[in-house]
C-alpha positions in Angstrom: 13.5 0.2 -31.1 13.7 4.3 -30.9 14.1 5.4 -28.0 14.5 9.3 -27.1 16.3 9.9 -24.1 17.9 12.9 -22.1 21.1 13.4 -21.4 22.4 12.8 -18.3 25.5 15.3 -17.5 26.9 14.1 -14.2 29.2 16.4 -12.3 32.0 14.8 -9.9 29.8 14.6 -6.5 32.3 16.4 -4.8 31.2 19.4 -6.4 27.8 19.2 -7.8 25.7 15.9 -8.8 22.4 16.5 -11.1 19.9 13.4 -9.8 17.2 13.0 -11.7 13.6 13.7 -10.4 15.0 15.9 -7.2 14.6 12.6 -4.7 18.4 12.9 -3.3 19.7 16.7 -3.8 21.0 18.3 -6.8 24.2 18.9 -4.7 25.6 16.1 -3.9 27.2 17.9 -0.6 23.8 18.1 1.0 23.4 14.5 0.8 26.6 14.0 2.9 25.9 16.3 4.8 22.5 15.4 5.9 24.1 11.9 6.4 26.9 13.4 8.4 24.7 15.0 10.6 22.6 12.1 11.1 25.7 9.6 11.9 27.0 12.5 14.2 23.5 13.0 15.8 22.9 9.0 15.9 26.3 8.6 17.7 25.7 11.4 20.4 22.7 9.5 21.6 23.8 6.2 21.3 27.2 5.6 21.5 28.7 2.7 19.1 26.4 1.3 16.4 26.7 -2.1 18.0 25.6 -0.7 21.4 22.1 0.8 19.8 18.9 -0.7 20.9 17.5 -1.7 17.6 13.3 -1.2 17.0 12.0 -4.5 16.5 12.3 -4.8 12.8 15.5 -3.4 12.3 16.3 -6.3 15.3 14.5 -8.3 13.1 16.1 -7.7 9.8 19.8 -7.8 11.6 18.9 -11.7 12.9 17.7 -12.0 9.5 21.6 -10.8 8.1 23.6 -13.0 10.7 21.2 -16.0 10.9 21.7 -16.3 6.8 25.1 -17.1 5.4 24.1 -15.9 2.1 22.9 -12.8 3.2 25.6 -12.4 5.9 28.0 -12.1 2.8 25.9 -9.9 0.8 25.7 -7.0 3.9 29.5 -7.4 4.6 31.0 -7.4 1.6 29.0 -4.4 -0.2 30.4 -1.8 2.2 34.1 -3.2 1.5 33.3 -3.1 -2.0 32.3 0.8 -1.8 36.5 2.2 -2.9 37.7 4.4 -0.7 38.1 7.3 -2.4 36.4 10.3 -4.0 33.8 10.8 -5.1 32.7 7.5 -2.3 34.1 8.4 0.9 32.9 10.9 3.3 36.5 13.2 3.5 40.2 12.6 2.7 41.3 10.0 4.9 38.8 7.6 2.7 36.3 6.5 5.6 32.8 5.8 4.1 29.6 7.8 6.1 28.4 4.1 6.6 30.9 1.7 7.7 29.2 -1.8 7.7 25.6 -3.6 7.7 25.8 -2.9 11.9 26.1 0.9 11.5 23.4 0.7 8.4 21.0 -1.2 11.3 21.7 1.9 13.7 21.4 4.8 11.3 18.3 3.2 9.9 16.7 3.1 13.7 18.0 7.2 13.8 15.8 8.0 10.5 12.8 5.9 11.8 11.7 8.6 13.8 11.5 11.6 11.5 10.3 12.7 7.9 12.0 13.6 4.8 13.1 17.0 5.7 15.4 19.8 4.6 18.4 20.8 5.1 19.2 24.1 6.7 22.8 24.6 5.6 23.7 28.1 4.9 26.5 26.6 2.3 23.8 24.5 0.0 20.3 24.0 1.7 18.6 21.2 0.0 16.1 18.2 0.7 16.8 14.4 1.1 13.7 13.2 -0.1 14.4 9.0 0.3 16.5 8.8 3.3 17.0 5.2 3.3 18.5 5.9 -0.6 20.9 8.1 1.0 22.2 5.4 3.6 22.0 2.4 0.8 23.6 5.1 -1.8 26.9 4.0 -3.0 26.6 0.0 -1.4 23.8 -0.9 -3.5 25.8 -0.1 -7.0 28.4 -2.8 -5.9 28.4 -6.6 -7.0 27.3 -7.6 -3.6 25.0 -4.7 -3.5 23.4 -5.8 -6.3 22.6 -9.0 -5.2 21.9 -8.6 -1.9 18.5 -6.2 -3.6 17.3 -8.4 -6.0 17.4 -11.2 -3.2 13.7 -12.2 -2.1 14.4 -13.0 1.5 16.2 -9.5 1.7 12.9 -7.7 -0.5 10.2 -9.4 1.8 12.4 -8.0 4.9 12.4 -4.2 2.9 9.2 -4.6 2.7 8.8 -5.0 6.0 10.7 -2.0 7.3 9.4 0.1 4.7 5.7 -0.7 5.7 6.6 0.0 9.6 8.5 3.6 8.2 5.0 4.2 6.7 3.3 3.9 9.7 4.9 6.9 11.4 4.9 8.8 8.3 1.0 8.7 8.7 0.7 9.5 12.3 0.7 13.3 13.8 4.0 13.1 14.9 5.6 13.0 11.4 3.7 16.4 10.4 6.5 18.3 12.1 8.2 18.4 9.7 6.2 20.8 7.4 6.6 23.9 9.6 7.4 27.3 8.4 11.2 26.5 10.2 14.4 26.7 7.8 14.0 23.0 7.6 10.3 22.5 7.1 8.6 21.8 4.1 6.6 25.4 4.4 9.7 27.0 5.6 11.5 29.9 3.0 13.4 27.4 1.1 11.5 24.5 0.6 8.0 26.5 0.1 10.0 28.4 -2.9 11.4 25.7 -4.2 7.9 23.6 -3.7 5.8 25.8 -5.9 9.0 26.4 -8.3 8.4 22.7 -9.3 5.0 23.2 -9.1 4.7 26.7 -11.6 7.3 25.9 -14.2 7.0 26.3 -16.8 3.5 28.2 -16.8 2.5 31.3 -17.7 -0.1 31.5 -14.3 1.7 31.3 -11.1 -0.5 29.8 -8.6 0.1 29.9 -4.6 -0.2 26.7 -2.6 -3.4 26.8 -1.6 -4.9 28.0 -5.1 -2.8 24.9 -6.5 -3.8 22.0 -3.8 -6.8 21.4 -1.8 -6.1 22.4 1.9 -6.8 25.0 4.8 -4.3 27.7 4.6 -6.0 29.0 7.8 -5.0 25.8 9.7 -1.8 24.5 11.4 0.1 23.0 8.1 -2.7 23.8 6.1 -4.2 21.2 7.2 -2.2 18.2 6.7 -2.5 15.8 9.6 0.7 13.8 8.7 3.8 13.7 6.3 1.7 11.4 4.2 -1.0 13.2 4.1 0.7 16.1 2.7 2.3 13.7 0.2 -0.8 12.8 -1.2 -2.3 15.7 -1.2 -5.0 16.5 -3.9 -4.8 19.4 -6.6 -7.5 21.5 -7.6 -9.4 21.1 -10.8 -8.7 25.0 -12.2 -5.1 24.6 -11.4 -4.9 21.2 -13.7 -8.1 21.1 -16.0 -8.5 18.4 -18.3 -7.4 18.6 -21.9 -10.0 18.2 -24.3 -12.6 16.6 -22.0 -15.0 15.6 -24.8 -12.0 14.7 -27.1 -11.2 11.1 -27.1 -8.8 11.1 -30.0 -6.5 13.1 -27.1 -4.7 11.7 -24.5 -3.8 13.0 -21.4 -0.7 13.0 -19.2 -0.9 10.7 -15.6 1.1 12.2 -13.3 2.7 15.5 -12.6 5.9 14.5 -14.2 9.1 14.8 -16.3 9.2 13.4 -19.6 11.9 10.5 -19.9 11.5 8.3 -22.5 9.3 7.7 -25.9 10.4 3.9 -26.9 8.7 2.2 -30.5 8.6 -1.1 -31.9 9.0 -2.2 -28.1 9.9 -5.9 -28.0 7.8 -8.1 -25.6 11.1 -9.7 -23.6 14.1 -7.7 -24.0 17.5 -7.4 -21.9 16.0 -4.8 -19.6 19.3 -5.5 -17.0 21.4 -4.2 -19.4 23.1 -0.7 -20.7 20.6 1.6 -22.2 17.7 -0.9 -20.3 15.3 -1.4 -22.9 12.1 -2.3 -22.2 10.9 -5.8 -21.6 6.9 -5.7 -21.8 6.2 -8.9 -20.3 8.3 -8.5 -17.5 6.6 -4.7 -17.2 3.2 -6.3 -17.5 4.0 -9.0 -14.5 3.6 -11.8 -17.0 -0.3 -10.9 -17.4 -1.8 -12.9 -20.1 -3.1 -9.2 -22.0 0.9 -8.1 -22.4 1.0 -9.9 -25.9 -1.2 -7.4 -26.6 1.6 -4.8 -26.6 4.5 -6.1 -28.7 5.6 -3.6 -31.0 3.9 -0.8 -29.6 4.6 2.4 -28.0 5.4 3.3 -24.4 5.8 6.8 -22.5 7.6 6.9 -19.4 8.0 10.0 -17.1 9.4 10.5 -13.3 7.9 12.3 -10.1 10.3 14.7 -8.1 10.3 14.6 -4.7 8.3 18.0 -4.9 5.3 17.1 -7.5 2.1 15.9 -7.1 1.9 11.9 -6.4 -2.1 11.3 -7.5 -2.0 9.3 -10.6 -5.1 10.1 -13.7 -6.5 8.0 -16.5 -4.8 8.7 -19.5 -8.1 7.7 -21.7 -12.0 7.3 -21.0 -12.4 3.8 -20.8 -13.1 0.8 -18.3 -10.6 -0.7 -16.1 -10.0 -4.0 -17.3 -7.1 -5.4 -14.8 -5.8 -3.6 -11.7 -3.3 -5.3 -9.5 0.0 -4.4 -7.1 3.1 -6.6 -8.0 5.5 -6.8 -5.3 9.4 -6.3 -6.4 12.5 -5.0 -5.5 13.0 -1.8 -3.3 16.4 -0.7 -3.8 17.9 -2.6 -7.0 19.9 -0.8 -9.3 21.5 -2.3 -12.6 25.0 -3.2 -12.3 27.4 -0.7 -13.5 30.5 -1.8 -11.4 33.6 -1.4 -13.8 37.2 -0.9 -13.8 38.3 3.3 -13.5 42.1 3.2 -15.6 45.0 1.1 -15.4 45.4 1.7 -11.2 43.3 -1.6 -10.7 40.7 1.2 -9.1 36.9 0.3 -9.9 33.8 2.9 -10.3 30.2 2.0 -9.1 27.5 3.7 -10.9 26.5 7.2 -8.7 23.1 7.8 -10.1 21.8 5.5 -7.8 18.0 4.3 -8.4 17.5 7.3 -10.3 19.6 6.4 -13.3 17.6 3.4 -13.3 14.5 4.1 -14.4 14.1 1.7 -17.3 15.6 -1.3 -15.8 13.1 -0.6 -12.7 10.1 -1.1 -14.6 10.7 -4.6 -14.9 11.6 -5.5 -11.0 10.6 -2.7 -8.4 7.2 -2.9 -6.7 4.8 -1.4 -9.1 0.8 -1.0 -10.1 -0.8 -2.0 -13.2 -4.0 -0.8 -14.2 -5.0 -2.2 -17.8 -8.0 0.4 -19.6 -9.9 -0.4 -22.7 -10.5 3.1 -24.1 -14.0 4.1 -25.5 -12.0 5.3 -28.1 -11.6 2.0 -30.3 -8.6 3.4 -32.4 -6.7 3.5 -28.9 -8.3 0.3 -27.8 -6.3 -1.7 -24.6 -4.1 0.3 -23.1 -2.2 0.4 -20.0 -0.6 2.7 -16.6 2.1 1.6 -14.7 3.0 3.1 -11.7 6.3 2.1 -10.5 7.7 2.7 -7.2 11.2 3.5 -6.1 13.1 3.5 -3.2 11.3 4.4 -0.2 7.6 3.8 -2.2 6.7 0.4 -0.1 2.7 1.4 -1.0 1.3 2.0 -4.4 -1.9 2.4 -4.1 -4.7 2.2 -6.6 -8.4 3.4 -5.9 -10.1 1.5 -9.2 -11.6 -1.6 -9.3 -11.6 -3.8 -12.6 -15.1 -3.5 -14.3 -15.5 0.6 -13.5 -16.2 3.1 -16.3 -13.4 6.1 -15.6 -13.1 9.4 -17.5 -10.2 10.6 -19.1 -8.2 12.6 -16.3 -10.0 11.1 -13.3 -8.2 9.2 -10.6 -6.4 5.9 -10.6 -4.8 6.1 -7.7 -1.5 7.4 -5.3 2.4 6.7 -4.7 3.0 6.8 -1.1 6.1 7.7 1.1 8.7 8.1 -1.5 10.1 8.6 -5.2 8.7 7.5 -8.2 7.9 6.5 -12.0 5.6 6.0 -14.5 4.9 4.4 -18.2 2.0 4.1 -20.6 1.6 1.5 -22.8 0.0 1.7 -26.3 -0.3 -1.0 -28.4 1.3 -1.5 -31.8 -1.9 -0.4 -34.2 -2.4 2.8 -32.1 -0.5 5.4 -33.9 0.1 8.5 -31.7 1.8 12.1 -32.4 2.7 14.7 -30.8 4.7 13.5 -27.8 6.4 16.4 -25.5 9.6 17.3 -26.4 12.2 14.8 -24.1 15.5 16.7 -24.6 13.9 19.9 -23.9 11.8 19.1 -20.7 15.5 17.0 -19.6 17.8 20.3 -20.7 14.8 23.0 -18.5 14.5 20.5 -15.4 10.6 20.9 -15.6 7.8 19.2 -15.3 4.7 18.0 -17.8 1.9 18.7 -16.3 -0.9 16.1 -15.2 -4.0 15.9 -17.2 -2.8 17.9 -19.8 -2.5 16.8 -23.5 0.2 14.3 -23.7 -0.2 12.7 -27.4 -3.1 13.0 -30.0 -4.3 9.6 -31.6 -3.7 10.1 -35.6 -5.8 10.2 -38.4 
């Protein structure tokens, strides 16, 4: 298997930590510090975690911790597992920001009722795009961690939570957040930093509305929710299609930055282990057309917090399977290992976002199978892979429809993301994007545009 991976340079958090796809800030600082603020705010109002009056699923997913031994162990021992010391605690006198599964219940209930948001510290403003990441963040690298998020009973309860957390991120209440305030999404910082992601690295620098559809004349251009700015749609000039009437070219599905080119992929491989390669049957749900891909080719790429989150069809072609596989929310791999000769042990601080291979074989996901028109590509495949706070993936094709290259498949909803293409071992394909380079520039690949060319 080749596989051509970027490097991952990872500061100590208590100065600066680089995640991956922009989810949870580039400083790791803001993160506590948005956490901070939410314990300090949560405790103002309430009083003692255990005195908060819980919303009905949070109520429902603490009876679900204490009513079930198994799990009752899981949620107590991962935040004794979590050392207490840097880069995990919150300040010298090594007391985590999240103390045990009672103060995770009441800090959950605090987030419920608001929207990914910015931070407005003059130190090191920033954005916490998966809130619930940030409050799981160092528990769910431990042992217990581990398995309390690959446990079903705990996933079906995520899932759950996750779904009722959507709910307010599509009412009007949760459009608040996108004001022109220091903390809102079309305040100074986070507009700049929105169309940053959005322009680089192009030669043509577009504005918001020139880039996405919307009414710039209207109250948040027109977004009636959080969501519905999430989703929102681009405009055809801004992301033409490569090569419309080209078939031997294929085009890129998301708005996204390149990860991984793996070849010669096996069809069951280790995928829980270090380096995660990629196990296609496990990818592929156990779908009877994944034989179809053993030995070939697959592309993976990641979605900030910032991009676009419409997905396109990589090929002309007709959508031959499309289906939603539940999975885990919040599993990581486990990289829990002893830190020198002090009997000290480190827990991976990547979080979900160092994850990305291993999450294609377990988080909730979409797969959309495509028989190209092109017959050297032939069956091919998109997978759409949701992380953290992603409890909807949602596709818009049924099986049977005639698509063309660059039209839509569908959305991710509500939080971060991934994505892979699968190609199947007598496609031969050139001319990926350059990895290292897009990892070492911190940029994006833009969506429709020309991905790979099929050779010969």
């Amino acid at each position: 298997m080749v596989h051509q991976h970027g490097d991952h340079h990872d500061i100590p958090s208590h100065s600066r930590l680089k995640r991956i796809g922009g989810w949870l800030p580039t400083d790791h600082r803001i993160h506590h510090e948005w956490l901070g603020r939410i314990i300090d705010h949560a405790h103002k109002r309430h009083g003692p975690a255990e005195k908060v009056k819980l919303i009905p699923v949070l109520q429902e997913f603490q009876d679900l911790i204490e009513n079930n031994a198994r799990i009752y162990m899981y949620f107590n021992q991962m935040w004794d597992e979590v050392p207490r010391r840097a880069p995990y605690n919150k300040d010298p006198t090594g007391k985590s920001q999240i103390r045990d599964y009672k103060h995770m219940l009441a800090i959950l209930n605090e987030v419920f009722g608001r929207a990914p948001e910015w931070t407005d510290a003059a130190a090191h403003a920033g954005m916490v795009g998966v809130p619930m990441a940030a409050i799981f963040d160092y528990a769910m690298g431990t042992p217990s961690g581990h398995a309390a998020f690959l446990d079903p009973d705990v996933n079906k309860m995520l899932k759950k939570v996750l779904n009722e957390w959507g709910k307010y991120l599509k009412s009007p209440e949760s459009a608040q957040v996108l004001g022109d305030h220091s903390a809102g999404w079309f305040g100074e910082t986070g507009y700049e930093d929105l169309m940053e992601v959005a322009n680089t690295p192009r030669e043509t620098s577009f504005k918001f509305e020139e880039m996405y559809q919307c009414d710039p004349s209207k109250k948040y251009y027109g977004f009636t929710s959080w969501d519905d700015f999430f989703t929102r749609k681009i405009t055809d000039h801004s992301r033409p299609v490569a090569s419309p009437e080209d078939d031997n070219v294929i085009v890129n599905s998301c708005e996204s930055r390149p990860y991984c080119v793996a070849k010669d992929v096996k069809l069951r491989d280790k995928f829980w282990v270090k380096g995660q390669p990629y196990s296609i049957v496990d990818m592929l749900a156990h779908d009877p057309l994944s034989k179809h891909f053993s030995g070939g080719t697959i592309y993976q790429a990641f979605l900030s917090a910032l991009s676009y989150h419409r997905w396109h069809s990589p090929v002309s072609g007709t959508i031959k399977r499309a289906f939603v596989e539940d999975g885990t929310y919040f599993s990581e791999p486990l990289m829990y290992e002893q830190a020198g000769g002090e009997g000290k042990v480190d827990i991976d601080i990547k979080g979900i976002q160092g994850a990305l291979g291993y999450l294609t074989s377990l988080a909730t996901r979409a797969i959309i199978f495509i028989e190209a028109d092109n017959p050297k590509i032939g069956l091919c495949a998109f997978v759409g892979v949701g992380m953290d706070e992603v409890s909807t993936c949602d596709i818009t094709v049924k099986e049977g429809q005639k698509v063309k290259k660059g039209e839509e498949l569908g959305m991710f909803h509500f939080g971060g993301s991934t994505y892979c293409l699968l190609f199947r071992k007598e496609t031969k394909l050139k001319g990926w994007p350059d990895i290292g380079g897009y990892m070492e520039r911190n940029v994006n690949f833009p969506v429709r545009e020309k991905v790979a060319v099929v050779e010969g």
